[in-house]
N, C-alpha and C positions, 0 to 999 in steps of 0.2 A: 826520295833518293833515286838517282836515275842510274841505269845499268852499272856504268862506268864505278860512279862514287861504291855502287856495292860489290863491286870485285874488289875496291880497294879496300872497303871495310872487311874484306873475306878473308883478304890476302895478310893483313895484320894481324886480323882472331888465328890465322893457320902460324903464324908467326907466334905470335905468343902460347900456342897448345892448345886454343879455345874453340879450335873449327876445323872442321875437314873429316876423310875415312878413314877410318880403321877395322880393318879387314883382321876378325878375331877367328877362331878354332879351337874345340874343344869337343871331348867326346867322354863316354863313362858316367857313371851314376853320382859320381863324386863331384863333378865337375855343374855336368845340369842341374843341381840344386842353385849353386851359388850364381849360376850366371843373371837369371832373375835378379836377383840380388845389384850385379854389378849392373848391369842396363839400367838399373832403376836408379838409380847413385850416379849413372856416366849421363844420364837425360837427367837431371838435376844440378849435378856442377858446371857440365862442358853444352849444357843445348843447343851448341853448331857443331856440334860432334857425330857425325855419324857410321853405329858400329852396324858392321857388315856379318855378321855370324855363319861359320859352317858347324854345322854340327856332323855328330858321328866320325869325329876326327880321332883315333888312337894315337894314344903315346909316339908310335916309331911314325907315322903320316906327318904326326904335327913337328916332327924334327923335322921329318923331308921338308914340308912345306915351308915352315919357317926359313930353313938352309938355303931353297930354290926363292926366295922372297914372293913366293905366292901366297902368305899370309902377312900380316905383322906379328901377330903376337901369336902362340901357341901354349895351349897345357899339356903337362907328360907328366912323366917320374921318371927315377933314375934307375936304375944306370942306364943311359942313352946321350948320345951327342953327335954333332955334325959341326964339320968343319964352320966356325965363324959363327957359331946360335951361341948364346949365354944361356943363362938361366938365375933363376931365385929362387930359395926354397922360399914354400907356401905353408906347408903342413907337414911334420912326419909322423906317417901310416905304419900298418906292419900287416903281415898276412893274417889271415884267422883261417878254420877250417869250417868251412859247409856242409852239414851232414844233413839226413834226414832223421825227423826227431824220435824215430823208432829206431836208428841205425844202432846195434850195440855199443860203438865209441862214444853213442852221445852221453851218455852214463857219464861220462869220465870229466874231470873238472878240466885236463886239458890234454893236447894228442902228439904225441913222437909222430912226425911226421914218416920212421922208418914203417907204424903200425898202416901206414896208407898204401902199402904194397902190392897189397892185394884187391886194391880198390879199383873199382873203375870210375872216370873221371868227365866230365863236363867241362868246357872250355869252351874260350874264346878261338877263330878261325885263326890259323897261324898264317896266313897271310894278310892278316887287319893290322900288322904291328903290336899288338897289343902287349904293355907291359907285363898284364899281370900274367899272360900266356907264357913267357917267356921265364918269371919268376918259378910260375909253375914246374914249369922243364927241367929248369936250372936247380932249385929246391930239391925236387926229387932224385935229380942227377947225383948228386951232392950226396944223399941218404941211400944210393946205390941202384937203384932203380928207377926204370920207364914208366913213366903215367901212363896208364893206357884209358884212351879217350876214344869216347864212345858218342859223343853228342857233341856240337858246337851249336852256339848259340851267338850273333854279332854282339847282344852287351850285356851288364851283368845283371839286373834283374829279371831276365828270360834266364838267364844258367841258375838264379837260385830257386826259380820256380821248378824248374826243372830237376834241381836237387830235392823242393819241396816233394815232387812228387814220384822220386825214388829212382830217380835214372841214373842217378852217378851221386859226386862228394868234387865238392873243387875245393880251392882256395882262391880266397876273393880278398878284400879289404878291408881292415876293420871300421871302416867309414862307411860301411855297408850296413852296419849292426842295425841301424834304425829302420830296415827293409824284414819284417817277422812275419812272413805268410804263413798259414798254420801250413805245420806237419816240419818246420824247417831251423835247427839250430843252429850257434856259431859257438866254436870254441878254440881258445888261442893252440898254437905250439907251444909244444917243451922248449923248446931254444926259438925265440923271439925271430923273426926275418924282417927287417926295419925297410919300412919303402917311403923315399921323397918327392913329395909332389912339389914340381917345381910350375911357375911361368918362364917361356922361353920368349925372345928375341933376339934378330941379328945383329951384331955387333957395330954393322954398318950400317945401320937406319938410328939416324940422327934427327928423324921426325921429332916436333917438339909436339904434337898433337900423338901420335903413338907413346911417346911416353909420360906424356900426361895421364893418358888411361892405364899405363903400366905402374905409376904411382898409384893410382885408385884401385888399381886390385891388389897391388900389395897392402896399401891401407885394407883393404878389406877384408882380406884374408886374415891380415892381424886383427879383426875386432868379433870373428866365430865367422866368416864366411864358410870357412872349410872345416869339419867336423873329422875329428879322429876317433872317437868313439859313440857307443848308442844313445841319443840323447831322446 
């Protein structure tokens, strides 16, 4: 097949979904599990497909990006949005609390988040976007007080080692639970705080080869790609 004939054969497979780039984004410990997962399902159905990954992408980045069409696709959670991005939900999450396992609250089968008052706190950078920074805030706001945050860490298994080893209490996700380094608990709230992880796309990308992979991650996410509890 000479040059010609295989642009044309490219130019069909990009037509039908079967060929071309897609420029993926994704960041958090939730997210890097399943990506493996998807790569290895995306080089099996689509093999002219090729995905382009950035990682270390947070929640509020991957809107921007996706918003500015500097990605295709992106993962978050809610609440977040930009002008012209959709989204799908994937999984729904909820906060839990990070303690250390000598911390007195760890006793307790689960935490009023008013009892975190006096705590000081571990976090993500508040200029990474970061969702669960922001639940964090928000949560606490809510129960009447300021987190005070003593450590940032850019993702979440540095903040729970960092819990492990006695520097603060965050709240993380409960899709985290399968992360048990000694010294380090997880225990829900008294009043649930529900978070969705969604995939995002721009509403104006009518690539047939972007949403072929946006199919395949939704198929995958519905078959355990994305975990809500400790498994």
């Amino acid at each position: 097949m000479d040059s010609v004939d295989t642009a044309r054969a490219l130019a069909r497979a990009a037509g039908r979904g079967d060929a071309g780039i897609v420029r993926l984004g994704y960041g958090g410990a939730t997210y890097n599990r399943i990506i493996p997962r998807i790569v290895r399902s995306a080089r099996s159905t689509y093999p002219g497909i090729e995905l382009r990954l950035e990682s270390n992408l947070l929640s509020g980045k991957a809107f921007d990006k996706v918003a500015d069409r500097e990605i295709d696709i992106g993962f978050g959670r809610l609440p977040g949005s930009r002008f012209g991005v959709r989204t799908h939900l994937l999984a729904k999450e909820h906060l839990v609390v990070a303690l250390p396992a000598d911390h007195p609250l760890a006793t307790r089968e689960a935490i009023d988040i008013k009892d975190l008052r006096d705590e000081v706190f571990v976090a993500p950078p508040a200029s990474d976007g970061s969702s669960v920074r922001n639940l964090l805030i928000h949560t606490a706001t809510e129960a009447g007080f300021a987190p005070r945050v003593v450590q940032e860490a850019p993702d979440s298994l540095t903040l729970l080692s960092l819990v492990a080893a006695g520097v603060g209490v965050t709240l993380t996700l409960s899709a985290l639970q399968f992360y048990e380094p000694e010294g380090l608990v997880f225990r829900p709230l008294v009043e649930e705080v529900p978070v969705d992880s969604v995939v995002m796309w721009h509403e104006a990308n009518t690539s047939r080869t972007v949403h072929s992979i946006l199919r395949l991650i939704i198929a995958e996410a519905g078959t355990g790609g994305i975990h809500t509890k400790s498994d």
